[in-house]
C-alpha positions as CSV (number, residue, x, y, z in Angstrom):
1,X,43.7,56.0,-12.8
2,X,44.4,53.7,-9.8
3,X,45.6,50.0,-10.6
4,X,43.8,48.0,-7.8
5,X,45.3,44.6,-6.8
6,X,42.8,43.0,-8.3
7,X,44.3,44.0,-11.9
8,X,41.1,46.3,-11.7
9,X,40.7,50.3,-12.8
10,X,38.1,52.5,-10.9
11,X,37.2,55.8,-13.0
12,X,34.7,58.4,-12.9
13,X,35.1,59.6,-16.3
14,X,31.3,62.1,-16.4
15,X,31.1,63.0,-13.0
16,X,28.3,60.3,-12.2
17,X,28.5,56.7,-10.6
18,X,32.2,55.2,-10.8
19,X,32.7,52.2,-13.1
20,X,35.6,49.6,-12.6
21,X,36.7,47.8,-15.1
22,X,39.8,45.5,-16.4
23,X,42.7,47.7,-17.0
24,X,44.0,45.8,-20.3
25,X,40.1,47.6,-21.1
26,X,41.7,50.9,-21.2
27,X,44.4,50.2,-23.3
28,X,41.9,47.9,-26.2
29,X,41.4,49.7,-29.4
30,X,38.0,48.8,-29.0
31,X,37.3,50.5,-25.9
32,X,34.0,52.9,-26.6
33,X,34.8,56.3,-24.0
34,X,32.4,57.1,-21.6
35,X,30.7,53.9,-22.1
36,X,30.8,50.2,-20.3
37,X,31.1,48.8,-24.0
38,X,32.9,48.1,-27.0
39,X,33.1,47.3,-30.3
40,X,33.0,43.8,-28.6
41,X,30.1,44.3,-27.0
42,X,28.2,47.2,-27.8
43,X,25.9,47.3,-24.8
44,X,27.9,46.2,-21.8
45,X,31.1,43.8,-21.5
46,X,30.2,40.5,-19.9
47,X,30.3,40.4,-16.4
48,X,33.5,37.3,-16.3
49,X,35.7,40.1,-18.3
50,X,34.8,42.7,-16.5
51,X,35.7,40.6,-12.7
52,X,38.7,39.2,-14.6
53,X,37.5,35.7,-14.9
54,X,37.7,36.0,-18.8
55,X,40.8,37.1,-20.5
56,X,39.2,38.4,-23.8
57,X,42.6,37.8,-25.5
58,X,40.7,34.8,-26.3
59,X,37.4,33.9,-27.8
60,X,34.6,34.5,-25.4
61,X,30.7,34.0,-26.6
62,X,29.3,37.0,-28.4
63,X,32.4,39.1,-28.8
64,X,31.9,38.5,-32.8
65,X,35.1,37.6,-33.3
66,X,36.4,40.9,-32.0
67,X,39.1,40.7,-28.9
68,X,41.5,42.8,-27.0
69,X,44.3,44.9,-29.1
70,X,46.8,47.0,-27.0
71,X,46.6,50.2,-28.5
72,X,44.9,52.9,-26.7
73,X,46.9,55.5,-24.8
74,X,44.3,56.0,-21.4
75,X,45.9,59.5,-20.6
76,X,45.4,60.5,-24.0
77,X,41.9,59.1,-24.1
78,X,41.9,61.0,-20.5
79,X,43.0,64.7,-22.1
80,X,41.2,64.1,-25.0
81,X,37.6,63.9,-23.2
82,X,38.8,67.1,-21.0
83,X,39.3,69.2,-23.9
84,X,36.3,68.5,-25.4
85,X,34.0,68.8,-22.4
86,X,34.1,72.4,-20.9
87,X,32.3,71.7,-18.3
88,X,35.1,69.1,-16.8
């Protein structure tokens, strides 16, 4: 998982289009795999987190109160969907 300068993470986590998004995004408990969601944002994360114009460590409109929580472990996140996809 490259860091890019801009603080940004490129992945290609199924095989189809890559997806960049913050990197403090892969370490949030609330990060939903293989998605461009959350528990945040269910659908897609807003468009100022994902360019990192938005810091979600604070209130940003819609998030329903949730916001980032270090946490997650990417590389385990990373094994975890290997194992459980043969096909990978």
């Amino acid at each position: 998982m490259p860091l890019e300068k801009n603080g940004m993470v490129t992945l290609n986590e199924d095989g189809g289009d890559a997806q960049t998004v913050p990197a403090s995004c892969h370490t949030c408990v609330h990060r939903r795999l293989r998605t461009m969601g959350c528990d945040a944002f269910t659908d897609e994360i807003p468009l100022p987190i994902m360019r990192g114009r938005h810091d979600h460590k604070t209130p940003y409109q819609g998030d329903h109160g949730i916001m980032y929580s270090a946490g997650r472990d990417p590389l385990a996140d990373l094994l975890t969907m290997s194992d459980s996809d043969p096909s990978r």
